[in-house]
N, C-alpha and C positions, 0 to 999 in steps of 0.2 A: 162625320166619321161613319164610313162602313162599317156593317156587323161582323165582318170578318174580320175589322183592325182589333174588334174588342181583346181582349185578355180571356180567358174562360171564366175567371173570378165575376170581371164585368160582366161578361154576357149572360152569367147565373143570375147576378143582382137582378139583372136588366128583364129575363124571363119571367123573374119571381115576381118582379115589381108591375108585369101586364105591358114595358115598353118595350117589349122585342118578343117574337114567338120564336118556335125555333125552327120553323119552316123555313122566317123568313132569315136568319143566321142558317140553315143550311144551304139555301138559294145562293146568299150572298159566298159560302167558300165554296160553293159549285161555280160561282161565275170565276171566282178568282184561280182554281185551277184548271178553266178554260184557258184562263187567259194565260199563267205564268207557267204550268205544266209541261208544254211545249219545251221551254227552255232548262226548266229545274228535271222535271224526270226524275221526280218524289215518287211518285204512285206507278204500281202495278195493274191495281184493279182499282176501279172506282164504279160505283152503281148508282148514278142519278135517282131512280125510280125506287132503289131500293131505298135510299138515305130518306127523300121527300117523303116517302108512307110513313115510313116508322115519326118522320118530325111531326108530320098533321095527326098521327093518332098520339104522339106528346104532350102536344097541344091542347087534344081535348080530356087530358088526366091531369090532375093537382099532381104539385113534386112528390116523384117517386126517389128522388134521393139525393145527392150533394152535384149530382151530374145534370140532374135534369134540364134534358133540351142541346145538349152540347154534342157537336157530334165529333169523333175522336178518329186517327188512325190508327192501325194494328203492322208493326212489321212482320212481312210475309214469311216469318217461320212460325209462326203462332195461328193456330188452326182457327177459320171460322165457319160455321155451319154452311152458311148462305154465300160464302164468296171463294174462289179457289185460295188453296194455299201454294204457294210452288217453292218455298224455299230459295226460289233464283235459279231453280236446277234443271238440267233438263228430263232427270229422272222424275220429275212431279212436276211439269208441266199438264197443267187442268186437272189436276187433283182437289177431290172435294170431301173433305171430311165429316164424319156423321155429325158430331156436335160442335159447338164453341170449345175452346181453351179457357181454362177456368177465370183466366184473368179478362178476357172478352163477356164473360157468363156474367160475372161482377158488375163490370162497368154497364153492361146494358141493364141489370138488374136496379143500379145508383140513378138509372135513367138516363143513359150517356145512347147515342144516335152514332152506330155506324157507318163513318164513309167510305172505308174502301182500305186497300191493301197498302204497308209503303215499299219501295225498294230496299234492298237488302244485300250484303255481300252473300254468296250460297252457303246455305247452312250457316249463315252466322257466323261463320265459321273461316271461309279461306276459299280457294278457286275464285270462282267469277264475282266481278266486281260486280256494284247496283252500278244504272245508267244515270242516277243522281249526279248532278251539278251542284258546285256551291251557291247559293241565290246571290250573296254578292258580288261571286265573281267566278261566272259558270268556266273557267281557266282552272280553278280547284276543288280540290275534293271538299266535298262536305264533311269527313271521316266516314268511319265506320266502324264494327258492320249495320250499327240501324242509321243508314246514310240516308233514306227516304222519308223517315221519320224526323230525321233531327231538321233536316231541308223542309219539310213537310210544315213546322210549326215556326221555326225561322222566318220562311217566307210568305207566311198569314194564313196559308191554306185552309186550316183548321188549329182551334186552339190547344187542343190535348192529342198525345199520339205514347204509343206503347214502342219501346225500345227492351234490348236486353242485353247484358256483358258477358262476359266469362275473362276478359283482360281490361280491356277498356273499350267496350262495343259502345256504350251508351254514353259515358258521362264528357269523353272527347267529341263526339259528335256534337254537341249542347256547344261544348266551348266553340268550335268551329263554325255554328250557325249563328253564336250570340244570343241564345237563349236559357232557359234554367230545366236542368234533369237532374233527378232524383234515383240513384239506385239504393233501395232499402236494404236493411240487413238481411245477409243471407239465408231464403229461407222460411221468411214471414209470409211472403208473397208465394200460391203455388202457382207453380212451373208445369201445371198437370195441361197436357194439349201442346208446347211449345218444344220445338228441337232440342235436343241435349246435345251440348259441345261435349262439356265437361261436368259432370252430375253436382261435381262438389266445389263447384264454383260460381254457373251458371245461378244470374240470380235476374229477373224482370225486375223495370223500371219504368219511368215518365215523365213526359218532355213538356213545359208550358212555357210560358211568357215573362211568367213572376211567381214568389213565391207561393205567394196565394193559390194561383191553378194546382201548385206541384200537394198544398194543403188537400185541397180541393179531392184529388186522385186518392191520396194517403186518407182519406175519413171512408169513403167508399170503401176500399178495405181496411175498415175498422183495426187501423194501427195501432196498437197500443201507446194509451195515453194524448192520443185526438182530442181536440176540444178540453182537454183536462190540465195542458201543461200551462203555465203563468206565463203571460206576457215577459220579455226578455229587455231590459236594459240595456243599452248600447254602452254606456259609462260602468265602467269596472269591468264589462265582461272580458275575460282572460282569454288572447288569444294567441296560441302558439304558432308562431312561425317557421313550418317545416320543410326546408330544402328538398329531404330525404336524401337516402343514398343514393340515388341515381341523378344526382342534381348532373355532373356533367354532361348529361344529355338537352340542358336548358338550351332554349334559344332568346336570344337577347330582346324579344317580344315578349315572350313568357316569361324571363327575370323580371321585366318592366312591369309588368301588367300586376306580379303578385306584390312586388315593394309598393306599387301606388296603393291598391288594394290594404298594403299594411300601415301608410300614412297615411288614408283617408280613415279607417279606424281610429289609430292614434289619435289624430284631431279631433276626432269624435268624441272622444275619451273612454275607447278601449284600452286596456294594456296590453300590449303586443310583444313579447317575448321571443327569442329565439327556442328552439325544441329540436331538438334532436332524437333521431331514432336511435335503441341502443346499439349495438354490437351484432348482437342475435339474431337483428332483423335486416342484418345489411345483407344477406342471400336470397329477400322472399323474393322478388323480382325473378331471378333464378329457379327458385321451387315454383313459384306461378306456373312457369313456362315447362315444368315435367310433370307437372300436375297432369296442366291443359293438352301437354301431348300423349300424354299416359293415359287420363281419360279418354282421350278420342279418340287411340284405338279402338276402344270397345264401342263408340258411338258410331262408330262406321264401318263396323267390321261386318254387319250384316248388307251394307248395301254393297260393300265390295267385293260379296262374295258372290251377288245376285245381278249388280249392272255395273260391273267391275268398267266395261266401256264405255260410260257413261258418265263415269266418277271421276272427277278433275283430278290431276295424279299428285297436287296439292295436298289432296281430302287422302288418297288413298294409297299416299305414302305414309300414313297413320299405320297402316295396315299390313307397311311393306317394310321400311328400314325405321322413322319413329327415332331420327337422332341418336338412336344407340340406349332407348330408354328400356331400362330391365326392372322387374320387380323389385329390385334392390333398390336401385335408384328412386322409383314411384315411393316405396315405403319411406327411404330417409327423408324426401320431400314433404309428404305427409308428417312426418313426425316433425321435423323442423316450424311448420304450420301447426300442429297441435300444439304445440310449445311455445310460440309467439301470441297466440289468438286469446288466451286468460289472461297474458301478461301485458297487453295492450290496454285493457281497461284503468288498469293499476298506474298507468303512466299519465293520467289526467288529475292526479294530486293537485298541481299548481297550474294547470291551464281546464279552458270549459272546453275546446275547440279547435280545431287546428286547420290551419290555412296552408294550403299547398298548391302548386301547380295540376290542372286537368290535362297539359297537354305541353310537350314542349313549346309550342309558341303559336303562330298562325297556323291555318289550315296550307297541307302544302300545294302548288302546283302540279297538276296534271293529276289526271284518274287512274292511272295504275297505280295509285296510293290513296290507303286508306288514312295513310299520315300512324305516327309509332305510340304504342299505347304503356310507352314504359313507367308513367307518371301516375298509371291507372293501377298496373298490376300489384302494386305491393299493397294496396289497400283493397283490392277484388279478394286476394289471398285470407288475409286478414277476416273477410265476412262483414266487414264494421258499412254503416249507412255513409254514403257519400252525397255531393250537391255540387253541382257544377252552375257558378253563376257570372256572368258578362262584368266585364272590368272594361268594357271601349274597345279601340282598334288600336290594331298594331303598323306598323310604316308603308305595308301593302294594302291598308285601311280594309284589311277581314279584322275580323271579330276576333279578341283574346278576351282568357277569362282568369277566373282564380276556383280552386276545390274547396270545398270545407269538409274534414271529417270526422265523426264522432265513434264512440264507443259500440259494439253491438246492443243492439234493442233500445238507443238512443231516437230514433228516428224522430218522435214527437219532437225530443228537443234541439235537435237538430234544424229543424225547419223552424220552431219558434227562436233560437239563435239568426238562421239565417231571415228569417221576415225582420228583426230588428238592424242586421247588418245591410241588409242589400237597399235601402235606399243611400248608403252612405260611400259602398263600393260602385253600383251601376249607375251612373252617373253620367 
């Protein structure tokens, strides 16, 4: 096995233990995005010279923290000192910001090795697409918008890589590349240095192999209840199986993928239960979407007033028509989300967990789609911790998966659920 095939869980052991440095696991995803790059068109920026210094001066220091020695990607709306940011835009083309982004700050601090920038839809947000290919099958999109990141750790480049949502940027990508992402609850994580789509939705996340890496990222920033929550039972754990209201948007890949998913539990001797959302929350999907365009007028109104020709007319119809969205409309959204988001907790009486769809089905064909993040939005709304993890292939033999999602400020147990489920669903 190459050091690139490792897991970041493995390559940590592997570090700690004196059988692998991280020089030579950054050599090794330097060669691999020689070689696969070409084709996938993950990365923006990459810095050979930069990544090798920071692993050899790794090398010669004991672990500096749960990262040490790993080197990670950043999607390119998220500032770092030492590499440009460009957002995908041509307004920030070779833009070079004074610091890190607080969550860059973090992870090199946990001892994590910078490699380079990934593709990106622009701003995160809408206009131009990233030149990201699917690695299975460079015919489809990876999703998006952190399309270079999700391809980025899909196709072995590097084990860890930073993504971010505001609907379903992050946890659809993961289902499309066949890997495991983590968007935590809204909020825990700062967002200080990274693009604002939507202030009060946008939340950073991370992409690994297994759950273990996604642990891995979540102890770095000391997530409440790391290392503290009990190991999780697979027998008895209670798990709710949630259509949601936007079920008719399923594709017959994604039906497939969450009922296997819920008899390979069953067998196991979970209890898997049907769950329904109630009444109240059959609109969030709806409010999602006047949130994220409500907020993003204000997120773009300054550049559209300064490189208005510049600004994809995507981005800067935020700023010009905006769906007809008025303060009235933004407030009742808001309220209907203020009002769902306490009563969500209350609803885990008789389940631990809930198992949903990340994506309607495969990733689709061709690159003017990022593929529809309608499976995403009612739980981005919500605020509550998500996980998107690999259930096999679907009949175009790309990757589907299944979501799990929990309570705000569940996050510890949320990955200690999922570390007991995922050897029974990825299979």
């Amino acid at each position: 096995m190459e050091p690139f095939e490792l897991t970041a869980s493995e390559a940590a052991h592997a570090i700690r233990d004196g059988r692998l440095t991280s020089e030579a696991l950054v050599r090794s995803c330097l060669e691999r995005i020689e070689d696969r790059d070409p084709e996938v068109r993950a990365w923006i920026t990459v810095d050979p010279a930069l990544a090798l210094a920071a692993a050899r001066e790794s090398d010669k220091r004991p672990a500096a923290g749960p990262l040490h020695g790993l080197p990670f990607g950043v999607k390119d709306v998220i500032d770092t000192a030492d590499l440009p940011t460009t957002q995908n835009s041509p307004i920030f083309q070779g833009h070079r910001p004074a610091r890190d982004a607080a969550c860059v700050a973090i992870a090199r601090s946990a001892g994590g090795i910078l490699m380079g920038k990934t593709d990106t839809v622009e701003f995160a947000s809408g206009g131009r697409k990233a030149a990201t290919r699917n690695p299975v099958n460079p015919a489809h999109t990876p999703g998006g918008s952190s399309s270079g990141s999700g391809a980025a750790v899909g196709d072995r480049h590097v084990p860890l890589a930073f993504g971010t949502q505001t609907g379903g940027s992050h946890i659809r990508p993961a289902a499309f590349n066949g890997i495991y992402g983590f968007k935590p609850t809204w909020g825990v994580v700062s967002r200080e240095g990274m693009k604002h789509y939507a202030v009060s939705l946008d939340t950073l996340g991370w992409y690994g192999r297994s759950v273990a890496d996604l642990a891995l990222m979540a102890e770095a920033f000391r997530l409440e209840g790391m290392g503290k929550t009990p190991l999780v039972k697979l027998a008895g754990l209670r798990v709710g199986l949630c259509r949601s209201p936007v079920w008719s948007r399923i594709e017959p890949a994604g039906e497939a993928a969450l009922l296997l998913a819920a008899r390979r539990l069953e067998e196991a001797g979970a209890v898997v239960v049907p769950f329904e959302l109630p009444e109240a929350f059959s609109t969030l999907a709806e409010v999602q979407d006047v949130i994220r365009r409500g907020e993003g007028r204000a997120s773009f109104l300054d550049l559209y007033l300064s490189d208005r020709h510049r600004l994809h007319p995507e981005l800067a119809d935020h700023c010009e028509h905006n769906h007809g969205i008025t303060a009235r409309t933004l407030t009742e959204a808001y309220d209907v989300a203020d009002t769902c988001r306490p009563r969500f907790a209350a609803l885990f009486e008789s389940i631990d967990v809930i198992l949903t769809p990340p994506a309607p089905g495969e990733a689709p064909e061709g690159l003017h789609t990022t593929g529809d993040h309608i499976f995403n939005s009612i739980w981005t709304v919500l605020h509550v911790p998500c996980l998107a993890m690999p259930c096999g292939r679907g009949p175009r033999g790309l990757p589907v998966g299944v979501q799990l999602v929990a309570p705000r400020f569940q996050d510890a147990a949320l990955l200690a659920m999922a570390e007991a489920m995922a050897p029974v669903v990825d299979v």
